[in-house]
C-alpha positions as CSV (number, residue, x, y, z in Angstrom):
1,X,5.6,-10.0,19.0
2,X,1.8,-9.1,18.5
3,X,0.6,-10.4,14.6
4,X,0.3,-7.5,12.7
5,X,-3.2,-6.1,12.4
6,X,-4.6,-4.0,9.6
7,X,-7.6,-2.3,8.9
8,X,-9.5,-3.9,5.6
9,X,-8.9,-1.0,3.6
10,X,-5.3,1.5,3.8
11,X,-5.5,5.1,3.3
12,X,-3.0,5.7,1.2
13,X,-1.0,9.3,2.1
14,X,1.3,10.0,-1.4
15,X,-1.1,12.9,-2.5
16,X,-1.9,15.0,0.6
17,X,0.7,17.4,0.4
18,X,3.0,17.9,-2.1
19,X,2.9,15.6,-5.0
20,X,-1.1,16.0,-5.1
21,X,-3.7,18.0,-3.2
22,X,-1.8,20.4,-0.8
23,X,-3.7,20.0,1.9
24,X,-4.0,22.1,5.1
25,X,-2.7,20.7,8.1
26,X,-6.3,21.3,9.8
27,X,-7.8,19.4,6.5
28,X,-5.2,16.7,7.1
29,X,-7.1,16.3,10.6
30,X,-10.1,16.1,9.1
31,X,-9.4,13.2,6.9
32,X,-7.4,11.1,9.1
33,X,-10.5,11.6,11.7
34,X,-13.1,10.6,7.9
35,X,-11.1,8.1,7.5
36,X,-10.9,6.6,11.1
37,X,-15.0,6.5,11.2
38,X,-14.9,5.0,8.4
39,X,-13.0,2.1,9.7
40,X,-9.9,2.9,7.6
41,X,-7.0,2.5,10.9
42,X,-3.7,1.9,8.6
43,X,-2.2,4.9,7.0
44,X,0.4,4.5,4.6
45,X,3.1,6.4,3.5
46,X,6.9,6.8,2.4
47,X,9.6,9.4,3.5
48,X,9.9,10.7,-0.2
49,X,6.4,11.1,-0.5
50,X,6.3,15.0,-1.0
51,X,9.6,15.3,-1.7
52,X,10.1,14.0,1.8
53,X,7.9,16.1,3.4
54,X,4.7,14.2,3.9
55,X,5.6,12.4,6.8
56,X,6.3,15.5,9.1
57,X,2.6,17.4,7.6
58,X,0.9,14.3,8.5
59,X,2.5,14.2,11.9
60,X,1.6,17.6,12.7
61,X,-1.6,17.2,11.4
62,X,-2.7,13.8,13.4
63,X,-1.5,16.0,16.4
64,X,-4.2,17.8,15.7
65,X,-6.6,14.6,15.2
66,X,-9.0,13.2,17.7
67,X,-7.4,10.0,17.0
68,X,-5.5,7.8,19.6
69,X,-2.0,7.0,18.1
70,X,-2.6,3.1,19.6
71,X,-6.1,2.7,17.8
72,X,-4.1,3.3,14.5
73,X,-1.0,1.8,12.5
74,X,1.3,3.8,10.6
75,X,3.4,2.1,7.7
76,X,6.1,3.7,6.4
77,X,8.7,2.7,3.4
78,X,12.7,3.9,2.8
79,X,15.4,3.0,0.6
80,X,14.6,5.1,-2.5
81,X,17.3,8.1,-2.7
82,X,14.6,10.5,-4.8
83,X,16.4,13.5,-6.2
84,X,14.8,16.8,-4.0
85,X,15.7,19.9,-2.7
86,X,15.6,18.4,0.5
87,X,18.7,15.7,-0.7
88,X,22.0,16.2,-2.2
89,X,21.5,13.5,-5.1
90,X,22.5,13.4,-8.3
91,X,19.9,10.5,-9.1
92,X,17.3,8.5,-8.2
93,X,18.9,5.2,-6.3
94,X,18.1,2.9,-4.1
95,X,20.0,2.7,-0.5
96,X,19.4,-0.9,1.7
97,X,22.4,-0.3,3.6
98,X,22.2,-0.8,7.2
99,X,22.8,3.1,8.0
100,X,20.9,3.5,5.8
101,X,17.7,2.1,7.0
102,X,18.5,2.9,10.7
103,X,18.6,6.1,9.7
104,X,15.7,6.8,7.6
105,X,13.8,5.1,10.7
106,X,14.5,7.9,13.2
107,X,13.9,10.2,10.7
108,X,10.4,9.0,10.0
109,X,9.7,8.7,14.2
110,X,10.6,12.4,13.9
111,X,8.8,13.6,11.2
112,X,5.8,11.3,12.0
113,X,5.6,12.5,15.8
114,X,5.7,8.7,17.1
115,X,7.8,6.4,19.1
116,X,7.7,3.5,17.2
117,X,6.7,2.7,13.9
118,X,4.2,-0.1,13.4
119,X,5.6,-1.4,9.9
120,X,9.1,-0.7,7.7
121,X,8.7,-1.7,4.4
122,X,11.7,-1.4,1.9
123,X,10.3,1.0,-0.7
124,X,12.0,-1.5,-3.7
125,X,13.8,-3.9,-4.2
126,X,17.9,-3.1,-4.8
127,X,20.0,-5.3,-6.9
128,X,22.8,-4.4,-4.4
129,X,21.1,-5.0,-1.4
130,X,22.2,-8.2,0.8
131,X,19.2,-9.3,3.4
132,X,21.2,-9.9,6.2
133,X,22.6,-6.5,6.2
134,X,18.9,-5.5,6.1
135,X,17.9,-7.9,8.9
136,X,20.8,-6.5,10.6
137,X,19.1,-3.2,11.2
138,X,15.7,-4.5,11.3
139,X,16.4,-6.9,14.2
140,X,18.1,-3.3,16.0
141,X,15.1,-1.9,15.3
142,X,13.1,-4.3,16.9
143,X,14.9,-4.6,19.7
144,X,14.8,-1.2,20.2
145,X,11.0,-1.0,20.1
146,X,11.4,1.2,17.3
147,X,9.6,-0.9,14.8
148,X,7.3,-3.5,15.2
149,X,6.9,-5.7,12.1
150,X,9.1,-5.8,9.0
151,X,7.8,-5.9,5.2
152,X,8.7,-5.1,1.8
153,X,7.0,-3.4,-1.3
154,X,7.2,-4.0,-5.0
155,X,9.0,-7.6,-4.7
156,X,9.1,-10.2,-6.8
157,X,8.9,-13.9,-5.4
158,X,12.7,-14.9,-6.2
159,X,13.5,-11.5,-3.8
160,X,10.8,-12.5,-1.3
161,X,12.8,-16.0,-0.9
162,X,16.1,-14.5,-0.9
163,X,14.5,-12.3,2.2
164,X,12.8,-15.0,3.7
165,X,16.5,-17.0,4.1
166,X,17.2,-14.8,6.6
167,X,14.1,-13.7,8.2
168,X,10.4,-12.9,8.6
169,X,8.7,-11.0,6.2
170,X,5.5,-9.7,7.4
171,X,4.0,-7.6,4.2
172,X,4.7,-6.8,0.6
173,X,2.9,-3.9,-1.2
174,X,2.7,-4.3,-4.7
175,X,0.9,-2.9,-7.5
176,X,-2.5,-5.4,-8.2
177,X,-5.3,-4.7,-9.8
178,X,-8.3,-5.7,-12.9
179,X,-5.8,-4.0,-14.9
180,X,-2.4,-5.2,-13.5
181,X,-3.0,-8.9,-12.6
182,X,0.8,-10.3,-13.1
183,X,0.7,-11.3,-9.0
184,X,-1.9,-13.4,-9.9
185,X,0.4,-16.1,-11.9
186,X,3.9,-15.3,-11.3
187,X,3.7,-17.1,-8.0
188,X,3.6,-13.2,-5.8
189,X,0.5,-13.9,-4.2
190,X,1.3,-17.7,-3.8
191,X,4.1,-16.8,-2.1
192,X,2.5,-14.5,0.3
193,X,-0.2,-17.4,1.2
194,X,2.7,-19.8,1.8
195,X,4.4,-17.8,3.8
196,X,1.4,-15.9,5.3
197,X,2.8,-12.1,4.1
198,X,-0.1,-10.0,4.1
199,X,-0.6,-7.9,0.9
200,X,-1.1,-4.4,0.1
201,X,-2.1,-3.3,-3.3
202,X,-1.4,0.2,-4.6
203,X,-3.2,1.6,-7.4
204,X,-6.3,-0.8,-6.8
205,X,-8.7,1.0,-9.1
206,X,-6.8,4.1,-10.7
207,X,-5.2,1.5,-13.6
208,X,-8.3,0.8,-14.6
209,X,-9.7,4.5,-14.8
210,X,-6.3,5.6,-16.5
211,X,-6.7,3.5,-19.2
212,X,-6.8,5.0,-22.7
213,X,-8.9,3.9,-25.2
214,X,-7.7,0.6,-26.1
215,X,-9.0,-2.8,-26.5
216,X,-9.0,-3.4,-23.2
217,X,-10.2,-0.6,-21.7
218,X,-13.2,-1.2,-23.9
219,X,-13.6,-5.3,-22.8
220,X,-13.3,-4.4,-19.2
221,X,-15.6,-1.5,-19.7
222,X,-18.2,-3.4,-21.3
223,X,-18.2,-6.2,-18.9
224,X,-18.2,-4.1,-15.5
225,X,-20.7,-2.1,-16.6
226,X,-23.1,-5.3,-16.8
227,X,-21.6,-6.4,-13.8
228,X,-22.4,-3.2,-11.7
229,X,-26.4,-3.4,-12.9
230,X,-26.2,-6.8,-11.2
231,X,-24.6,-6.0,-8.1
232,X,-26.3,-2.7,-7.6
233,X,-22.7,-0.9,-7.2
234,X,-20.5,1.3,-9.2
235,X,-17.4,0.9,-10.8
236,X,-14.6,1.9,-7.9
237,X,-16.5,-0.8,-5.9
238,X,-16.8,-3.8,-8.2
239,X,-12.8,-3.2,-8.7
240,X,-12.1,-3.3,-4.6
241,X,-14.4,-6.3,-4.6
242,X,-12.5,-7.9,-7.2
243,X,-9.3,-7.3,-5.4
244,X,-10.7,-8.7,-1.8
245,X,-12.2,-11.5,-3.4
246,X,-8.9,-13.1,-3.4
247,X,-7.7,-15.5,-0.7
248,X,-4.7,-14.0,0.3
249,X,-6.8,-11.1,2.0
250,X,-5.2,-8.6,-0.1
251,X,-6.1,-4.7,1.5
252,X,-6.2,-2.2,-1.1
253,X,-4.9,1.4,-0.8
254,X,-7.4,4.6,-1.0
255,X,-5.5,6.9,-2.4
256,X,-8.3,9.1,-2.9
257,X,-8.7,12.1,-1.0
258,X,-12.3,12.8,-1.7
259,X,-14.7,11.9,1.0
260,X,-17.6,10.2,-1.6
261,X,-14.8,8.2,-3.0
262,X,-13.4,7.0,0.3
263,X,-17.2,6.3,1.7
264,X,-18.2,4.4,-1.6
265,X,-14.6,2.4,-1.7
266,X,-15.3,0.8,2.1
267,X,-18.6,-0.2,0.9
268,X,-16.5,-2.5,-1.7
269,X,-16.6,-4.9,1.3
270,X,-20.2,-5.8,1.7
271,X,-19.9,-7.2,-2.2
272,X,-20.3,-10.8,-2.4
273,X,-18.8,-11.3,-6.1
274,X,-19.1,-14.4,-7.4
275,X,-16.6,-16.6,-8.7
276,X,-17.7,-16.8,-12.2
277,X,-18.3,-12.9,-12.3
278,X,-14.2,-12.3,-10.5
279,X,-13.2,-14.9,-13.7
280,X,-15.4,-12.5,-16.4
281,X,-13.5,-9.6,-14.9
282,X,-10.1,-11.6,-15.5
283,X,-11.3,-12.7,-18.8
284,X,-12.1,-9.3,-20.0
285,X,-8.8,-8.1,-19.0
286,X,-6.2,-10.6,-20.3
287,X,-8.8,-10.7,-23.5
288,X,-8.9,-14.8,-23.1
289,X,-10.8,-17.6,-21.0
290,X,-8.6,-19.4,-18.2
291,X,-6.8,-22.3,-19.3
């Protein structure tokens, strides 16, 4: 099996359609070809995005792309039950069965317009799920040529071992940012460099900017904004550079789909941030020094 390779940065699909911007198919094109020059290869999504109806605009839409389907890697996540038109729940649950998963799978191939997916996460984690009933369908999967690597989203480190007992977990994509740091000391990220799980972060900069006016909106406010004279950036950027500073080589999600934001967000890479300024940034957020 190849290693898994991801662009630097994830373009981040949840508010194309539906739940956000209602995009055109033909302005769908456009932005998965904006994106692509811009680097940005990996698109992310989730069959409930759009009331699970994301997955078959985007597919339609990067039919329409001058984009080669092997120059790019779509990620796609299942095993939330979202109440919809398009479902027959009663409640939002969480499904890790094995039919489940297989499932949701062909569904996505379908609706994405692919033969194979290049990563499954498991949307979040279940407290009835059992990982070799997961593995079960993931190693079908695989065998089939139906998926090619195997991650997880949103889990915690006692879940990522209980996973890991039974076999190889390629990615996690969790929430990390100035704002929400817990990955940083509850052994997530440690994890993930022991184990050599890549990381994707949702949210990356939009915490921070949906902040109310509290204490520590203020202390981070005050201290970026010195930060950003120094570096000759602007906000967005010092908080992706924050985020890739870190060792594990964590790749943020754009979830922006504005084309200045997505253009100043790659830029984020060319910032060298120092370690003393990444520890102010911490600092300012958890409101005291490191231990």
């Amino acid at each position: 099996m190849p290693k898994i390779t991801f662009s630097q940065f994830v373009a981040g699909t949840m508010s194309w359609g539906q739940w956000g911007k209602e995009l055109s198919l033909k302005s769908m094109a456009n932005l998965i070809e904006y994106y692509y020059d811009k680097g940005v290869t990996t698109f992310d999504h989730a069959d409930i995005y759009g009331s699970y109806t994301m997955e078959s605009d985007f597919g339609a839409a990067f039919k329409r792309a001058s984009v080669a389907r092997q120059q790019v890697q779509f990620v796609t996540k299942c095993g939330i039950q979202y109440i919809s038109e398009n479902r027959n729940n009663e409640i939002v649950h969480y499904d890790t069965s094995k039919a489940y998963i297989i499932d949701s799978v062909e569904a996505s191939l379908q609706k994405l317009q692919t033969d194979y997916l290049d990563v499954l996460l498991i949307h979040r984690p279940s407290p009835l799920m059992h990982p070799d009933e997961i593995f079960e369908a993931v190693d079908i999967l695989k065998k089939e040529g139906k998926i090619l690597h195997f991650g997880v989203s949103n889990f915690l480190p006692t879940q990522l071992d209980l996973m890991l007992n039974r076999g190889a977990v390629e990615v996690n994509q969790i929430e990390f940012s100035v704002v929400q740091y817990g990955a940083l000391f509850d052994g997530t990220l440690d994890k993930m460099i022991q184990h050599q799980i890549l990381p994707m972060a949702w949210g990356p900069v939009r915490s921070y900017f949906d902040l109310k006016d509290t204490q520590q909106k203020k202390r981070l406010y005050h201290q970026i904004s010195a930060l950003v004279d120094s570096y000759h950036c602007t906000e967005d950027q010092l908080l992706y550079a924050w985020i890739l500073k870190h060792p594990a080589g964590v790749r943020p999600i754009i979830g922006s789909t504005n084309k200045d934001r997505i253009a100043s967000a790659v830029v984020a890479a060319n910032i060298e941030l120092s370690t003393e300024d990444w520890v102010k940034i911490l600092i300012a957020s958890q409101r005291h020094n490191v231990p």
